[in-house]
DOBA-523521 format. One record per residue (C-alpha): residue number from 0; residue in three letters; chain; x, y, z. Coordinates in Angstrom, 3 decimals. Example, Ala and Ser with C-alpha at 12.3 -4.5 7.8 and 13.67 -1.06 7.14 Angstrom:
BEGIN
+-----+---------+--------+----------+----------+----------+
| num | residuo | cadena |       px |       py |       pz |
+-----+---------+--------+----------+----------+----------+
|   0 |     ALA |      A |   12.300 |   -4.500 |    7.800 |
|   1 |     SER |      A |   13.670 |   -1.060 |    7.140 |
+-----+---------+--------+----------+----------+----------+
REM end
This chain:
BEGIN
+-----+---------+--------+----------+----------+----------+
| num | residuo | cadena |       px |       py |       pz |
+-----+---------+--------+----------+----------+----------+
|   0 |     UNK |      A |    3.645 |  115.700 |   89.236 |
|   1 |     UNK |      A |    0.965 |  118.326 |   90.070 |
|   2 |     UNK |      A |   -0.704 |  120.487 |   87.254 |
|   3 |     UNK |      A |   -0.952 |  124.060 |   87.524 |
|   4 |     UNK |      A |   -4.789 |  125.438 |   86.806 |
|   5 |     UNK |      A |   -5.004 |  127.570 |   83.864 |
|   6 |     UNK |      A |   -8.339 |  130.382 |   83.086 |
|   7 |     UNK |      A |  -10.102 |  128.898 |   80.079 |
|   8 |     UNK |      A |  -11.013 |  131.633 |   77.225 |
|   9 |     UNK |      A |  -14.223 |  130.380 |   76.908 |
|  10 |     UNK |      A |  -16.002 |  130.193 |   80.293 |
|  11 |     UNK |      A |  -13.487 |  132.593 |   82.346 |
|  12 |     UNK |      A |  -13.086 |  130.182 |   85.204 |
|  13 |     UNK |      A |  -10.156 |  128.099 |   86.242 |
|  14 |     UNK |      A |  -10.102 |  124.638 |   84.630 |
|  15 |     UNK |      A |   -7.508 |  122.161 |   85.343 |
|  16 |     UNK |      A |   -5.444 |  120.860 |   82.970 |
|  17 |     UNK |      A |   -5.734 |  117.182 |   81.566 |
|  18 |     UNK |      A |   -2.374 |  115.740 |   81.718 |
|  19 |     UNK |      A |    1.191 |  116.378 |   83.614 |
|  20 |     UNK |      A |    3.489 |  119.171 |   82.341 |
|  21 |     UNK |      A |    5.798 |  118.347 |   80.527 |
|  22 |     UNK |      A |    9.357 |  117.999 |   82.069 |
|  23 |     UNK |      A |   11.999 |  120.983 |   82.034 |
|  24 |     UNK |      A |   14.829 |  120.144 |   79.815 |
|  25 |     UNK |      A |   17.483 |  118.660 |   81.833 |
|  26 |     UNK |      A |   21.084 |  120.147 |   81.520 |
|  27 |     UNK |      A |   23.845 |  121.536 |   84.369 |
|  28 |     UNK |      A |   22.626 |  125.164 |   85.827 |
|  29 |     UNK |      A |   23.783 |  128.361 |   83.680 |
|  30 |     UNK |      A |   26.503 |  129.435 |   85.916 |
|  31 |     UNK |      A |   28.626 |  125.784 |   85.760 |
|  32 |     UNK |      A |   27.903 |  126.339 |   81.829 |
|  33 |     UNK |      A |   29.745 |  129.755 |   82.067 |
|  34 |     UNK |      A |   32.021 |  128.289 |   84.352 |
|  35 |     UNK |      A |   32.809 |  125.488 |   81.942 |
|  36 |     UNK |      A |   33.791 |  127.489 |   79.446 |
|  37 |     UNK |      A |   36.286 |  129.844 |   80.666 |
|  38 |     UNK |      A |   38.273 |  127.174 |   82.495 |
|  39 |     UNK |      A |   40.852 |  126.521 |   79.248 |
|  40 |     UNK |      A |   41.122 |  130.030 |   79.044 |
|  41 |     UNK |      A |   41.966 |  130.356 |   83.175 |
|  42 |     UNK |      A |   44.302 |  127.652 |   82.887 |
|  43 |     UNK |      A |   45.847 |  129.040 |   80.469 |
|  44 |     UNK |      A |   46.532 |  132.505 |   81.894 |
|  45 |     UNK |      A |   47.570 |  130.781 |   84.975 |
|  46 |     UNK |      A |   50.358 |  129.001 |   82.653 |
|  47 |     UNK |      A |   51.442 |  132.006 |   81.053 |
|  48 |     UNK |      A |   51.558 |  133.575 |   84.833 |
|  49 |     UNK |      A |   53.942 |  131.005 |   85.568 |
|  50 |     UNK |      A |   56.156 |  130.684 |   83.025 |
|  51 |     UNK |      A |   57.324 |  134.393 |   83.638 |
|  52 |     UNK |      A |   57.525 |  134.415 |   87.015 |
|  53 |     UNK |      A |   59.551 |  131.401 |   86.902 |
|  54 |     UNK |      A |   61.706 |  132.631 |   84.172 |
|  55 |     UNK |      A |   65.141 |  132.641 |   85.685 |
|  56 |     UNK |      A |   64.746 |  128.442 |   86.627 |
|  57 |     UNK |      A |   63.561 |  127.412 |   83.184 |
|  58 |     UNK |      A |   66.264 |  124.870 |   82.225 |
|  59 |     UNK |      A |   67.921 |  125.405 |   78.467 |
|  60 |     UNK |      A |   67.457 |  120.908 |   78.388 |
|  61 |     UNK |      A |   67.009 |  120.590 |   74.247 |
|  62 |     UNK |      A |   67.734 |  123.131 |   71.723 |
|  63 |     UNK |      A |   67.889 |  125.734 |   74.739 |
|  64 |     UNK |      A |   64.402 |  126.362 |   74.830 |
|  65 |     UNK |      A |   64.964 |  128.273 |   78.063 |
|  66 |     UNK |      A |   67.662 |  130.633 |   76.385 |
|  67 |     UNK |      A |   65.142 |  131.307 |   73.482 |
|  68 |     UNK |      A |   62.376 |  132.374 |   75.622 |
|  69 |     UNK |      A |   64.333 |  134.266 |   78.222 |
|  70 |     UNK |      A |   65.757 |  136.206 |   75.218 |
|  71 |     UNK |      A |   61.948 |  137.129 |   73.961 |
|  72 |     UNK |      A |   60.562 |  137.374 |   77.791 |
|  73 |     UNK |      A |   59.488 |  140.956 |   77.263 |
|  74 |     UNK |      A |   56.851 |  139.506 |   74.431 |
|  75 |     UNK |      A |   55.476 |  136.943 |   76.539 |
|  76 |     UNK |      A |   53.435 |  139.985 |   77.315 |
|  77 |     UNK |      A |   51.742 |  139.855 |   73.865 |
|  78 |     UNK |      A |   50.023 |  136.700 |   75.471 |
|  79 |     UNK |      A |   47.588 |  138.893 |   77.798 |
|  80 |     UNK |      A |   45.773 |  140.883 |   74.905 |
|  81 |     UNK |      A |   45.036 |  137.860 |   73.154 |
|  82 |     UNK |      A |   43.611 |  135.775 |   76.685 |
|  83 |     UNK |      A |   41.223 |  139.247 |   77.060 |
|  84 |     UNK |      A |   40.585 |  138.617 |   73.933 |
|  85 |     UNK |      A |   39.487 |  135.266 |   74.345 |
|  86 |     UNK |      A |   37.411 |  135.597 |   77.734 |
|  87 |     UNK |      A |   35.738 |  137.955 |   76.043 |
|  88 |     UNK |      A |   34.312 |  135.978 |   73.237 |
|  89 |     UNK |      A |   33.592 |  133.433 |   75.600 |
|  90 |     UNK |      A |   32.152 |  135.712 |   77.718 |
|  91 |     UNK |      A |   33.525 |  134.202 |   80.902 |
|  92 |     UNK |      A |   34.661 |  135.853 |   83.683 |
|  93 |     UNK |      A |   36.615 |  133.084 |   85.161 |
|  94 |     UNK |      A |   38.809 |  133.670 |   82.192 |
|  95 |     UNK |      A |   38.602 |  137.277 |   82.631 |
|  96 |     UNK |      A |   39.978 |  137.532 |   86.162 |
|  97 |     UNK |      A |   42.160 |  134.893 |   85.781 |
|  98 |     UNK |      A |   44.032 |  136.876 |   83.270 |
|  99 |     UNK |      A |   44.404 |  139.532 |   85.762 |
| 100 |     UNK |      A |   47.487 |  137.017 |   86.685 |
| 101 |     UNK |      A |   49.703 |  137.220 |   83.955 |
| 102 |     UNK |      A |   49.289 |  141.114 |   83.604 |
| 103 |     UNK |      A |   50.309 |  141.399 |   87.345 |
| 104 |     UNK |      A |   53.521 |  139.589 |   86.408 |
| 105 |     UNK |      A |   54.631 |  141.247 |   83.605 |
| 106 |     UNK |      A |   53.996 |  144.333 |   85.514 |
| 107 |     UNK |      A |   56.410 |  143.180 |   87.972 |
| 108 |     UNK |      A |   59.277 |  142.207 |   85.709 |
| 109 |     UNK |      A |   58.524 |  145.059 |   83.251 |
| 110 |     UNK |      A |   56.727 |  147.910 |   84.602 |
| 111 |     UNK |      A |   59.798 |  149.739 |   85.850 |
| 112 |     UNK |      A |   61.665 |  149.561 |   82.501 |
| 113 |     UNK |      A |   58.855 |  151.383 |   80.895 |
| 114 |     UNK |      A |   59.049 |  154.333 |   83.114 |
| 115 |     UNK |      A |   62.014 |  157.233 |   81.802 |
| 116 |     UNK |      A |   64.965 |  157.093 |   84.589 |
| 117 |     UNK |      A |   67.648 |  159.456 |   82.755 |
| 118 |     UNK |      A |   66.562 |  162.897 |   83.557 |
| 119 |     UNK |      A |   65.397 |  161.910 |   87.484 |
| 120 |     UNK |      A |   68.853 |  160.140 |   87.750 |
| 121 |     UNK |      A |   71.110 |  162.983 |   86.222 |
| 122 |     UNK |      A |   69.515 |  165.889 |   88.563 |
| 123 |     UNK |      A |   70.103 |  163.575 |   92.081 |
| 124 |     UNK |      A |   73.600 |  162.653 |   90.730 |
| 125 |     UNK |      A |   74.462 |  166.668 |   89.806 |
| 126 |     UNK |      A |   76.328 |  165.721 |   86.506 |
| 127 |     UNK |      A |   78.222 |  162.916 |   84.711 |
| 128 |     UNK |      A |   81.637 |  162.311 |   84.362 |
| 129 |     UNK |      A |   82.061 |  159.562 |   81.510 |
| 130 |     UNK |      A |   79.760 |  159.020 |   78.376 |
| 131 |     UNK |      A |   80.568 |  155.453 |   76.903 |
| 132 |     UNK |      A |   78.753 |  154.396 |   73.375 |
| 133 |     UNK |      A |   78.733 |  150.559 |   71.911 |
| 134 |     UNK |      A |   78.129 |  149.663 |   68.719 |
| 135 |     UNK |      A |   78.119 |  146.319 |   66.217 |
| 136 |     UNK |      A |   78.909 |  148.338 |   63.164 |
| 137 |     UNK |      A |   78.460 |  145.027 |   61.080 |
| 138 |     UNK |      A |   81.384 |  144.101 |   58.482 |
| 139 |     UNK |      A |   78.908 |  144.217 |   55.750 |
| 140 |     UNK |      A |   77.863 |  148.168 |   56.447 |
| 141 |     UNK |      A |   77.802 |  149.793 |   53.121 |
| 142 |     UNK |      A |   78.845 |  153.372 |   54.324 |
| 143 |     UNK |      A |   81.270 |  152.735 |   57.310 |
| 144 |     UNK |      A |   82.677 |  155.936 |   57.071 |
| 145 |     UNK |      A |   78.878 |  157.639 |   57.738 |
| 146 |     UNK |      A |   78.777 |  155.569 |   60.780 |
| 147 |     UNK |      A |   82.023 |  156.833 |   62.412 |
| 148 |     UNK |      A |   81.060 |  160.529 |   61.589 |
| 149 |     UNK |      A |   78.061 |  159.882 |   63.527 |
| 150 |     UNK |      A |   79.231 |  158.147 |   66.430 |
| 151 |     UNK |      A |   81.930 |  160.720 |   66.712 |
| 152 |     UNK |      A |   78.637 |  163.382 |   66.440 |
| 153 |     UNK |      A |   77.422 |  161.365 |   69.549 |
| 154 |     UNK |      A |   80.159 |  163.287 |   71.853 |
| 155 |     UNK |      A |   81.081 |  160.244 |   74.074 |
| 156 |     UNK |      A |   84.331 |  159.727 |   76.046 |
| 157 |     UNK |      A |   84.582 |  156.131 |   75.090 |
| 158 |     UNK |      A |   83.851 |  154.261 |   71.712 |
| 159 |     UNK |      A |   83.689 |  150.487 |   71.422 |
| 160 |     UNK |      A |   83.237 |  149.255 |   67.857 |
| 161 |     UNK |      A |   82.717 |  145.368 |   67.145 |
| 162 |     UNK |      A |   82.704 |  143.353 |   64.052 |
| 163 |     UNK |      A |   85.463 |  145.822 |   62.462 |
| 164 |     UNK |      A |   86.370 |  144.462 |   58.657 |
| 165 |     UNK |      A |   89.916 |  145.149 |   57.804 |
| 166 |     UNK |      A |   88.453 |  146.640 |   54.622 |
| 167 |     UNK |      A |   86.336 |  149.501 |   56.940 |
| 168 |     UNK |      A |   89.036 |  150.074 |   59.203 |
| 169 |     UNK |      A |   91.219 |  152.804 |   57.605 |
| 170 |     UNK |      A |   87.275 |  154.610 |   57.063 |
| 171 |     UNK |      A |   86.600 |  154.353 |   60.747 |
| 172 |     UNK |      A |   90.619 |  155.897 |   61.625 |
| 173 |     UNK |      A |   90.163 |  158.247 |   59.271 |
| 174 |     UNK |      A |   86.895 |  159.834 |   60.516 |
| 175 |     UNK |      A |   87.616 |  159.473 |   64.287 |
| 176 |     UNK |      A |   91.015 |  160.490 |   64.559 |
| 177 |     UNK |      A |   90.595 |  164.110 |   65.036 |
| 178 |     UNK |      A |   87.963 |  163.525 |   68.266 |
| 179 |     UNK |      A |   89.318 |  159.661 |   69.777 |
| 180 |     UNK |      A |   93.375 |  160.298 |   69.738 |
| 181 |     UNK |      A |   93.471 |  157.346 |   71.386 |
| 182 |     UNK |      A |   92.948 |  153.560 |   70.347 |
| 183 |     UNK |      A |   93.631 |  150.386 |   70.806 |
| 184 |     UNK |      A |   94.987 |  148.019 |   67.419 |
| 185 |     UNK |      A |   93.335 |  145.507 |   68.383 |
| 186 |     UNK |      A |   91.560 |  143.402 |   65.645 |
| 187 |     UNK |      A |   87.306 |  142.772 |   65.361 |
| 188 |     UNK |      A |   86.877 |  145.000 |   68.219 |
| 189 |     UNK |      A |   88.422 |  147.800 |   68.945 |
| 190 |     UNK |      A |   88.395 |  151.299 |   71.562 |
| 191 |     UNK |      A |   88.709 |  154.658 |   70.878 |
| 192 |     UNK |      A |   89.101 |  157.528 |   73.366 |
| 193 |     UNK |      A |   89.395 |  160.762 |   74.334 |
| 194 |     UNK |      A |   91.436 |  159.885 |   77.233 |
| 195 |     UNK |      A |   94.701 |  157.666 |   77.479 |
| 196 |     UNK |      A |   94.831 |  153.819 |   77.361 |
| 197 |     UNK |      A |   96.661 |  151.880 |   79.291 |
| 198 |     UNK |      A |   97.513 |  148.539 |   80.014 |
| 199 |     UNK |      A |   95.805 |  147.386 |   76.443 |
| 200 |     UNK |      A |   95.444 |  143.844 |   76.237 |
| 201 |     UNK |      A |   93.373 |  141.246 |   74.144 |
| 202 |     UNK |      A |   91.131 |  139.509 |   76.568 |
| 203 |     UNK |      A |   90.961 |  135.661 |   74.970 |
| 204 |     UNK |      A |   87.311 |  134.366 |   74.991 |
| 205 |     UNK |      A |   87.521 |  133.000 |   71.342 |
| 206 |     UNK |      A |   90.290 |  131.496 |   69.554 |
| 207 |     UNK |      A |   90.211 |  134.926 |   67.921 |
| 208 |     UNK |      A |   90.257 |  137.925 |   68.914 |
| 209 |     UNK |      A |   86.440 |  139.404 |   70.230 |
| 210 |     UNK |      A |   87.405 |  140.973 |   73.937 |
| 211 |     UNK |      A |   89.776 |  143.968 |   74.355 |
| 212 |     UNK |      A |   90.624 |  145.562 |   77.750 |
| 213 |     UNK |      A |   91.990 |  148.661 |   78.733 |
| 214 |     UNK |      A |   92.656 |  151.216 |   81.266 |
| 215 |     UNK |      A |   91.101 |  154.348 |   80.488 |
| 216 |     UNK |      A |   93.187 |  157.186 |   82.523 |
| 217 |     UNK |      A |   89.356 |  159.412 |   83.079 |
| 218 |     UNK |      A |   89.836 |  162.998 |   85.136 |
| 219 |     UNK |      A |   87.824 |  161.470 |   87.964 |
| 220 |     UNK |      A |   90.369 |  158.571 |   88.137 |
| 221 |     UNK |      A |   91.580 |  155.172 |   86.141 |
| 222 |     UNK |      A |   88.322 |  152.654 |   84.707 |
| 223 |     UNK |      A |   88.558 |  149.312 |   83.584 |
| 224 |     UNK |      A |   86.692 |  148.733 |   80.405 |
| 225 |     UNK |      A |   86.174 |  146.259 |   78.436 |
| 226 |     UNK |      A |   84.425 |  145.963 |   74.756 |
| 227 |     UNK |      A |   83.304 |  142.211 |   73.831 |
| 228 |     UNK |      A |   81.534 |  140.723 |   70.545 |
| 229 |     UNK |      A |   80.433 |  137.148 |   71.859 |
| 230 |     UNK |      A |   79.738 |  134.343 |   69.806 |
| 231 |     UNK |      A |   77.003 |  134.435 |   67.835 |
| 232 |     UNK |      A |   73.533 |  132.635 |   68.200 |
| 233 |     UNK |      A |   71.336 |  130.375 |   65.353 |
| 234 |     UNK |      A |   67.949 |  129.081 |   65.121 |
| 235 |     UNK |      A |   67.933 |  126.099 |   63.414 |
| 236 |     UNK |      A |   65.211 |  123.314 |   63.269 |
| 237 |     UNK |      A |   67.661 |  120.523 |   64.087 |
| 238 |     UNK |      A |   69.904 |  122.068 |   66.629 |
| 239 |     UNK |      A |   67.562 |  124.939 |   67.621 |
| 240 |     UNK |      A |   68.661 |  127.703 |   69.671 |
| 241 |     UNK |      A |   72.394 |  127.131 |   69.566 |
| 242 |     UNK |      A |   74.147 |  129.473 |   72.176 |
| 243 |     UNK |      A |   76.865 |  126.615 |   73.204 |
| 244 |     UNK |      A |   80.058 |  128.925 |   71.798 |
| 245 |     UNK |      A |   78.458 |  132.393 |   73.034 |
| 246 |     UNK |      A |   77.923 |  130.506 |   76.425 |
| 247 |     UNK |      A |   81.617 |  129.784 |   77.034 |
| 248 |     UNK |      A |   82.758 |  133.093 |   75.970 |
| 249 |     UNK |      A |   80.610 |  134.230 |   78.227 |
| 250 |     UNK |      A |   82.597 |  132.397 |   81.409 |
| 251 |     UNK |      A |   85.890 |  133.192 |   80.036 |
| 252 |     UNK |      A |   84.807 |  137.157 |   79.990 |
| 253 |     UNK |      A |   82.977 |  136.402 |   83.327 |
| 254 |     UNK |      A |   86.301 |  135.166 |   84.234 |
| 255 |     UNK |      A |   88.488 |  138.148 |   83.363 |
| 256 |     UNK |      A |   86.055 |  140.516 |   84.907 |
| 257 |     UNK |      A |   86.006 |  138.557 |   88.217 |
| 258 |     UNK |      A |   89.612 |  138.620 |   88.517 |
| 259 |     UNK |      A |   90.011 |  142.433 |   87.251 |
| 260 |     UNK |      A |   92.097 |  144.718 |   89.786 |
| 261 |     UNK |      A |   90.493 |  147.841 |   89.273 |
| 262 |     UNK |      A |   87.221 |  148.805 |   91.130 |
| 263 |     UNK |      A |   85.272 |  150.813 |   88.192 |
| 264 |     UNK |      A |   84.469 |  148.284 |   85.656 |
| 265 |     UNK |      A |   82.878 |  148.795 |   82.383 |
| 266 |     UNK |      A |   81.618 |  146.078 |   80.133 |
| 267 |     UNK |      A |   80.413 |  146.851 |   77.087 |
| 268 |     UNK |      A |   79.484 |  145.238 |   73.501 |
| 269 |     UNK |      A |   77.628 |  143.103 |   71.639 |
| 270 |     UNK |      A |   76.524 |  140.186 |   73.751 |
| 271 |     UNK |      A |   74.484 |  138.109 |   71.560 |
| 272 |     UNK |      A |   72.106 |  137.448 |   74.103 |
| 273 |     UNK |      A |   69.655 |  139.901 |   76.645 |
| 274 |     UNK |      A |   70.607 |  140.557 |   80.798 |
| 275 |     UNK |      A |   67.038 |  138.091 |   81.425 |
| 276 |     UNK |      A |   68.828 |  135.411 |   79.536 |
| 277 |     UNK |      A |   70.524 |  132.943 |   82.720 |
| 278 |     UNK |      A |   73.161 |  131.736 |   80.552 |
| 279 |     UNK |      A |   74.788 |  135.219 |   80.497 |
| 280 |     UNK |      A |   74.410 |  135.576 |   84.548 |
| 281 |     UNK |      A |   78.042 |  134.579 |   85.371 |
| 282 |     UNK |      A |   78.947 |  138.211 |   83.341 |
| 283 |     UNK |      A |   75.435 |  140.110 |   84.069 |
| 284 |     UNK |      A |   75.637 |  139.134 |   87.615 |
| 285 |     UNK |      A |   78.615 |  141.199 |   88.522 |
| 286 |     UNK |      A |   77.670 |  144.089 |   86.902 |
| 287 |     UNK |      A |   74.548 |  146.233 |   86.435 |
| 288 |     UNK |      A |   73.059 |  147.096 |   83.499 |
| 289 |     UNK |      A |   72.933 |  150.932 |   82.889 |
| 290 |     UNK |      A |   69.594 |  150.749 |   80.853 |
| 291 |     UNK |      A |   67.439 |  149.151 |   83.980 |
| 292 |     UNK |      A |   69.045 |  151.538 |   86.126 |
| 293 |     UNK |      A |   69.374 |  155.348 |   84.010 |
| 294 |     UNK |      A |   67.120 |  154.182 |   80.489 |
| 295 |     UNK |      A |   63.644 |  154.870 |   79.303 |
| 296 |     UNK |      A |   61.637 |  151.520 |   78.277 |
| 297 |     UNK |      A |   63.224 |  148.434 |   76.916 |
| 298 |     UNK |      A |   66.225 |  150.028 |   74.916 |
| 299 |     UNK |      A |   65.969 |  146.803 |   71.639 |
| 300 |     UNK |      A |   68.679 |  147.305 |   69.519 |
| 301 |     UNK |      A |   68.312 |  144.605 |   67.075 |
| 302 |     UNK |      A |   67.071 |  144.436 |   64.257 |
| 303 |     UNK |      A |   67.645 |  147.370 |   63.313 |
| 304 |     UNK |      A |   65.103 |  148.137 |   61.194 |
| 305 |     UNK |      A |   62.488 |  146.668 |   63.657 |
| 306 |     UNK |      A |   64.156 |  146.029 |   67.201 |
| 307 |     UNK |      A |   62.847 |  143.426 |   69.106 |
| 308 |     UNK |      A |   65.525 |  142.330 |   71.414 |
| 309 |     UNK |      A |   68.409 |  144.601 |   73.243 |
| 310 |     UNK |      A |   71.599 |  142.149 |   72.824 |
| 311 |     UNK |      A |   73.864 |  145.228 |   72.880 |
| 312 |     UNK |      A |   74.636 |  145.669 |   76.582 |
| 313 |     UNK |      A |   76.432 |  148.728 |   78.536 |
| 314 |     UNK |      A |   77.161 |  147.148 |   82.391 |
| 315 |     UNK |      A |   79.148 |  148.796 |   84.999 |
| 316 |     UNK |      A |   80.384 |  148.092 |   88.580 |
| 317 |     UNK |      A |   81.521 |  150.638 |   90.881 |
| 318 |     UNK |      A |   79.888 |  153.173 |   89.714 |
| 319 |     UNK |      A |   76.603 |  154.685 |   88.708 |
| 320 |     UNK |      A |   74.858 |  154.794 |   85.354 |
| 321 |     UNK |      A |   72.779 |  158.546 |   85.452 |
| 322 |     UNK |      A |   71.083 |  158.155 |   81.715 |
| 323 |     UNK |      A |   70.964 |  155.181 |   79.208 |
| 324 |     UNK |      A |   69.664 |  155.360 |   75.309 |
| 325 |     UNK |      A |   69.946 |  154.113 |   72.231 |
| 326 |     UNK |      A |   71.153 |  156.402 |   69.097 |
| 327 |     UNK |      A |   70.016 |  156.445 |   65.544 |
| 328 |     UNK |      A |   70.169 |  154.128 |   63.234 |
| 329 |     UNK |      A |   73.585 |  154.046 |   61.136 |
| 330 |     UNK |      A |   74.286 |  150.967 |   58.501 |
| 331 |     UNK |      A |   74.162 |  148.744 |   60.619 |
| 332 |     UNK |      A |   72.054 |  145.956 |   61.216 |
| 333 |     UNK |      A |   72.260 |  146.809 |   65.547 |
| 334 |     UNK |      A |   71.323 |  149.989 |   66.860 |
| 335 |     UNK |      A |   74.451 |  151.866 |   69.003 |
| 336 |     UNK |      A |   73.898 |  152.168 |   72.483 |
| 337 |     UNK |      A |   74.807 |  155.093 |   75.047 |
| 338 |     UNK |      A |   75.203 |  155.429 |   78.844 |
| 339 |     UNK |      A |   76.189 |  158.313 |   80.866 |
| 340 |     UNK |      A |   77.940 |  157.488 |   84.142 |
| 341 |     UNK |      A |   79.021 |  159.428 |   87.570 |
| 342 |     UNK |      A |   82.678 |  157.985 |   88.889 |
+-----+---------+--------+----------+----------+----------+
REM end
């Protein structure tokens, strides 16, 4: 190895060293380092890219995995903070870019829902002709006659109530009867209305009754709608996600629906499950669901007190949603739901 000359101190001229330098530390260059680094955090984003573009195909195989994380899809968006997050401490911008995927995604499957439909809706449609409101008002609600005052506040057309106790019923006819003249006896579920029912028939999903349809005689014409409670879900660490009974309700109400005569359908209730989860498609793909097309952001409904998921759905066919919400809370554990709609 050559020696580079160095000035000496003492005489001012160059003087050559007496030995070799010493060798420069071996190790890979800088760049491969940073490289290195970021690549479990790239792979990762890639993975999370993935998963939610591929949502629809995941299969359910054990415990219904696939259910369970179609039902939380929106969150899988939490998973893009904390990859930022990440790159950033490991200062890689392999990571950093890489994460770029995921957010395009979720953008994709999501950045519509955020944006507020209902007021651009309701001026091209020039008005609505039916209002339609779905609630769970839970068998256990302490103050079921505070609930029916304000649903009836609400001013819809249409009112299907699930999970009616025969102990909160004569509350709920009590309050409504001035506004909803009209209703169907039906038992769990049940339809009040400000226009005539016809044709009011149990629809049999469960060995019980949880599906009523009827023909609502509307101004603009007859509509078919129908209030369902499906089966409910559990989360349990030896069966997991168990959606087996709310799956076949599901087909039997999928069923009905197919083979229903009239051409303005409304399905409405609580469905135990969210329109991204595939199990539900035989019902969701008939129908569309009036919060993606007339609602303002994600529309969760349950918990209550924190919502997380929407499992309360309002879906129509042959004709047009023009504004979606969600009302207040009442004292109930699900939030109602609302949906304007032009016949």
């Amino acid at each position: 190895m050559l020696s580079t000359p160095y000035r000496s101190e003492a005489t001012g001229e160059e003087e050559q060293p007496s030995g070799p330098l010493p060798p420069r530390p071996a190790g890979r260059p800088r760049a491969l380092l940073a490289t290195g680094r970021g690549l479990p955090i790239a792979a990762g984003a890639v993975c999370a890219a993935l998963t939610m573009a591929l949502y629809p195909w995941i299969p359910n195989g054990p415990f219904n995995l696939g259910s369970l994380f179609q039902t939380f899809l929106p969150w899988a968006g939490l998973s893009i903070p904390v990859l930022l997050l990440a790159a950033a401490i490991r200062r890689s911008r392999l990571a950093a870019v890489a994460v770029l995927a995921p957010l395009t995604v979720w953008a994709c499957l999501f950045g519509g829902t955020l944006t507020d439909k209902r007021s651009e809706r309701s001026e091209r449609s020039g008005g609505t002709n039916l209002t339609v409101v779905s609630h769970n008002v839970d068998e256990e609600n302490p103050d079921p006659a505070r609930t029916a005052r304000a649903l009836a506040a609400s001013g819809a057309d249409v009112l299907a109530l699930e999970e009616m106790s025969s102990k909160a019923t004569p509350a709920y006819e009590r309050e409504l009867a001035a506004g909803y003249p009209y209703r169907s006896d039906t038992l769990g579920v049940r339809l009040w209305s400000k226009h005539p029912l016809n044709d009011v028939e149990a629809v049999p999903i469960m060995p019980w009754t949880r599906a009523v349809r009827a023909t609502v005689e509307t101004p603009g014409g007859p509509v078919a709608v129908y209030a369902a409670h499906l089966a409910s879900v559990r989360l349990t660490p030896d069966a997991g996600f168990t959606t087996a009974r709310r799956n076949d309700a599901a087909q039997k109400l999928a069923a009905a629906v197919r083979a229903e005569p009239l051409p303005r359908v409304v399905v409405m209730g609580d469905f135990n499950g969210t329109a991204q989860d595939s199990a539900l498609r035989p019902v969701t793909s008939q129908l569309t669901s009036a919060q993606h097309e007339a609602g303002a952001g994600f529309g969760f409904t349950w918990p209550a007190a924190f919502p997380m998921v929407r499992i309360d759905q309002i879906l129509v066919k042959g004709m047009s949603a023009t504004s979606a919400w969600t009302l207040p809370a009442t004292g109930s554990d699900h939030l109602p739901v609302a949906a304007s709609l032009r016949l």
